[in-house]
C-alpha positions as CSV (number, residue, x, y, z in Angstrom):
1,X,16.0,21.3,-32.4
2,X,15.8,23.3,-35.7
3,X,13.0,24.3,-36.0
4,X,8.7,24.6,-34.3
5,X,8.1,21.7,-36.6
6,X,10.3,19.3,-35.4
7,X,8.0,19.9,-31.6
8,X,4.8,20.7,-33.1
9,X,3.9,17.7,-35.2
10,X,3.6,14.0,-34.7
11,X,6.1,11.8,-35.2
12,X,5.6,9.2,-38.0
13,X,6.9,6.2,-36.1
14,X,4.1,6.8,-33.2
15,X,2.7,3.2,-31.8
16,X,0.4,4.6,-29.2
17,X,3.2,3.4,-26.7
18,X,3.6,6.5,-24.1
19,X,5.4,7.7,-21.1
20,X,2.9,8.8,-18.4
21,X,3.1,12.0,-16.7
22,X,0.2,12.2,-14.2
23,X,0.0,15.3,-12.3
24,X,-2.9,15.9,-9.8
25,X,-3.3,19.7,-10.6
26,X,-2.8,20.8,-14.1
27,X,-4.8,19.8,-17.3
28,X,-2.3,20.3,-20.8
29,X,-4.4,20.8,-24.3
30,X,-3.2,20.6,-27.7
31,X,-1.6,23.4,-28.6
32,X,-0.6,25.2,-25.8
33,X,3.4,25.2,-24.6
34,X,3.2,24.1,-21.4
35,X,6.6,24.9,-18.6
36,X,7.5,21.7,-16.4
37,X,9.8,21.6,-14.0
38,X,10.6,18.0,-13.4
39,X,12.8,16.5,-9.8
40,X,11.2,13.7,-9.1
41,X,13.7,10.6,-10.3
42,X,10.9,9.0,-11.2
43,X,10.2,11.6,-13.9
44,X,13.6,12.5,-14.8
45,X,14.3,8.8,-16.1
46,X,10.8,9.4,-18.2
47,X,12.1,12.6,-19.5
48,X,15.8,10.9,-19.9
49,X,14.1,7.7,-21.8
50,X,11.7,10.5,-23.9
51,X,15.0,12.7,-25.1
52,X,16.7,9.9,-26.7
53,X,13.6,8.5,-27.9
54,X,10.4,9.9,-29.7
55,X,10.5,13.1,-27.2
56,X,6.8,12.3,-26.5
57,X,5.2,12.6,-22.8
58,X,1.7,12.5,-22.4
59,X,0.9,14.5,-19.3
60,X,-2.6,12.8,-17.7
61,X,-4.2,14.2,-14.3
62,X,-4.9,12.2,-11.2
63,X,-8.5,11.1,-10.1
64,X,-9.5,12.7,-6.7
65,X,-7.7,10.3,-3.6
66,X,-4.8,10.5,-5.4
67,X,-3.1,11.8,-1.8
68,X,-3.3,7.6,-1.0
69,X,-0.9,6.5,-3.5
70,X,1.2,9.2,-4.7
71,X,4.3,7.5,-4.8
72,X,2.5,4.6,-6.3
73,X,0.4,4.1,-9.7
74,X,-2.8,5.6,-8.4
75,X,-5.7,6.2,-11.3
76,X,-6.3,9.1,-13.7
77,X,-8.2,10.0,-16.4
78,X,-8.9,8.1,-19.1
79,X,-8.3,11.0,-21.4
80,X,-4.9,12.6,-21.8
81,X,-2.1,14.8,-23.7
82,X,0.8,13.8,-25.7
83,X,3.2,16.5,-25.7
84,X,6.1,16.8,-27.6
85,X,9.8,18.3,-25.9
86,X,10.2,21.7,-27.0
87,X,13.2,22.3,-24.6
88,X,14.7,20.8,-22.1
89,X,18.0,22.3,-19.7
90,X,19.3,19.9,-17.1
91,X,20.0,22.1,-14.0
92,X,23.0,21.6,-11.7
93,X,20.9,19.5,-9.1
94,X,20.1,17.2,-12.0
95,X,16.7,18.4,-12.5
96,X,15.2,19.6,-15.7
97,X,13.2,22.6,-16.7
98,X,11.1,21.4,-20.1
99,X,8.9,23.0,-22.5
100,X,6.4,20.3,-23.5
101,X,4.3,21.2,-26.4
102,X,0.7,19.7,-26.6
103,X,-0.1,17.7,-29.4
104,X,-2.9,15.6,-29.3
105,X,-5.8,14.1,-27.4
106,X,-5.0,10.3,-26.6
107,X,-7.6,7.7,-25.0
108,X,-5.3,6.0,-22.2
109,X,-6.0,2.2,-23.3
110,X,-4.3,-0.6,-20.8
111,X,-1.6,0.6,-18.7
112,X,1.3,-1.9,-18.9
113,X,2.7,-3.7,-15.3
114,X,5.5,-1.9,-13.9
115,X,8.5,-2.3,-15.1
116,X,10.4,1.1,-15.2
117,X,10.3,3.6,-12.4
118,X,7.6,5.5,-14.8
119,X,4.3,4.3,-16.1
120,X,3.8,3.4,-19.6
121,X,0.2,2.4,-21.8
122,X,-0.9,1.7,-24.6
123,X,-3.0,4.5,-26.1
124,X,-4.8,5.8,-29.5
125,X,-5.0,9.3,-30.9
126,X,-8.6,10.9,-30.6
127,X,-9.2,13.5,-33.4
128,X,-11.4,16.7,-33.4
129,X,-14.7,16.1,-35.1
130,X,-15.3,19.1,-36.9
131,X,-19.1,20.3,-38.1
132,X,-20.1,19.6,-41.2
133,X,-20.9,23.3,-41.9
134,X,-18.3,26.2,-42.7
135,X,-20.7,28.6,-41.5
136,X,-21.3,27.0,-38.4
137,X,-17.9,26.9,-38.1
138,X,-17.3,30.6,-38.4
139,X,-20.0,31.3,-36.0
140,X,-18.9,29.4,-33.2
141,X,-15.3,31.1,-33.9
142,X,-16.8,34.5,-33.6
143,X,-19.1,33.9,-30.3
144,X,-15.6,32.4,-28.8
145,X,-13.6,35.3,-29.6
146,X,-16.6,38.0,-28.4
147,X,-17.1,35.8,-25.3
148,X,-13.2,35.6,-24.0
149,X,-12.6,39.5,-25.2
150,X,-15.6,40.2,-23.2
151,X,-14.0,37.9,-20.1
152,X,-10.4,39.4,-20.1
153,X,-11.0,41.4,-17.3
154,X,-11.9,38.3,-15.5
155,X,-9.0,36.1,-16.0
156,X,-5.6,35.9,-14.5
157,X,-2.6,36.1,-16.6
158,X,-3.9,37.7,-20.2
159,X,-2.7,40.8,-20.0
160,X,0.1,39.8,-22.6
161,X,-0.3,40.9,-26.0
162,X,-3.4,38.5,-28.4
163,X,-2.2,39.3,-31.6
164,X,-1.1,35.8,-32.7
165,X,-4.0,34.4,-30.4
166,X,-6.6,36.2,-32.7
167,X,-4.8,35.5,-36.1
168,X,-6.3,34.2,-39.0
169,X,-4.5,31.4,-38.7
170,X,-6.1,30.4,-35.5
171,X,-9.3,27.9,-36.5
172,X,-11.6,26.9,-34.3
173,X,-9.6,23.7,-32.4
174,X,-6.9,25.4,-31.5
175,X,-9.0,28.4,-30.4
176,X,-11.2,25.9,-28.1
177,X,-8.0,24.4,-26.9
178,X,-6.1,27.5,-26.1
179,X,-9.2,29.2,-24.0
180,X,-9.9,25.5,-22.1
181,X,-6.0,26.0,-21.0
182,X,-6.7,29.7,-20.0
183,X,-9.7,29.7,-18.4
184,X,-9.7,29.9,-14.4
185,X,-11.8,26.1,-14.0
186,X,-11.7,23.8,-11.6
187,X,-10.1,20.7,-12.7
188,X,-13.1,18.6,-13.4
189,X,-14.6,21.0,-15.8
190,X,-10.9,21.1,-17.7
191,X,-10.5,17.2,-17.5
192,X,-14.4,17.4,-19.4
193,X,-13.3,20.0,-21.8
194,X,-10.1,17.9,-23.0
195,X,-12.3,14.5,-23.1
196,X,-14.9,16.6,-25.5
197,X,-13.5,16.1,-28.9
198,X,-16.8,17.5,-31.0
199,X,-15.7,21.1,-31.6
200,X,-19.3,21.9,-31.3
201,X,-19.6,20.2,-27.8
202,X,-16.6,21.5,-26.6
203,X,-17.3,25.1,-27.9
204,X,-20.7,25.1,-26.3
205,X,-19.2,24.3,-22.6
206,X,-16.6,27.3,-23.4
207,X,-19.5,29.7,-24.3
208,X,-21.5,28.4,-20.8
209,X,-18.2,29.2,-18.8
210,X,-17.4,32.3,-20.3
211,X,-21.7,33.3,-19.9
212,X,-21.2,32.1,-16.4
213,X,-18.1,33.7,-15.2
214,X,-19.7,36.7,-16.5
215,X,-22.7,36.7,-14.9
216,X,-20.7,36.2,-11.6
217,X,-18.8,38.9,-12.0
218,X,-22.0,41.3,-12.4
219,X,-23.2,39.4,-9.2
220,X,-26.2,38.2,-11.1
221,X,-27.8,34.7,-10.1
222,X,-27.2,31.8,-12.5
């Protein structure tokens, strides 16, 4: 591809028609590059079908029971991710390693009967509702950035450089989504954060998780 745009925006000719990639353990958010390894055949038709299409996947996460019908359609989330192929490299066993770049939050709307060896639904786009107030914006930004500075200690895998993370270009969506992805949460509390699309909700519940984990690691009650 030629270029980050070509991965990191939507595509015009969107329908709300998607490819489902339901996973029972990980939780993608808008825009954070996520590394897939796919080997299912299931999966590598989707991917197959995706590359020659709109390169859209949108990655959803299995409901608890999932173990009962793994090979079948069983239910996830309402909410999910459309992702956009960054990269993908076919390997010599015929499976792929991709780079799916998150896009956009999507409300999963009627999932169609099968009729491929991967799931397709209908679905529409759900857009961050921003506060009203610049100030309040620039506040929330500020108690984010404290909060997770204060937490690095605490969480796996940030010990690469934050430069771009904490660049002026970073406003407060893609700061909410990109510390939702990071943060150490079990998967309820991720699937909550990527159905919250008020940046003030969803900033709240990051400030609570960050105060919590915290307070946990002082080994103070809460």
């Amino acid at each position: 591809m030629s270029n980050c745009d070509d991965f990191s925006t939507m595509p015009t000719t969107f329908d709300g028609t998607v490819r489902l990639f339901p996973l029972p353990n990980l939780v993608l958010f808008p825009h954070v590059m996520q590394p897939l390894h796919i080997f299912e055949p299931r999966y590598r038709e989707m991917l197959e079908d995706a590359v020659v299409g709109d390169r859209l996947i949108a990655m959803a996460t299995l409901t608890p029971g999932w173990e009962n019908d793994y090979e079948g359609r069983p239910p996830i989330y309402p909410t999910a991710c459309l992702g956009r192929i960054a990269t993908h490299v076919q390997l010599d066993d015929g499976t792929y390693n991709v780079l799916l770049m998150g896009l956009k939050r999507i409300r999963l709307l009627h999932e169609f009967p099968p009729a491929r060896t991967f799931r397709l639904a209908t679905s529409e786009i759900v857009e961050d509702q921003w506060p009203e107030s610049p100030d309040e914006i620039g506040a929330l930004e500020r108690q984010i950035r404290q909060s997770f500075l204060r937490a690095l200690p605490m969480l796996p895998d940030t010990q690469e450089p934050l430069d771009n993370f904490f660049g002026s270009d970073v406003d407060l969506a893609m700061l909410t989504d990109i510390v939702s992805y990071m943060l150490d949460l079990p998967l309820a509390d991720k699937v909550e954060l990527l159905g919250e699309s008020s940046l003030v909700g969803r900033s709240r519940r990051i400030l609570a998780h960050l105060a919590a984990a915290a307070e946990h690691e002082d080994g103070r009650q809460y």
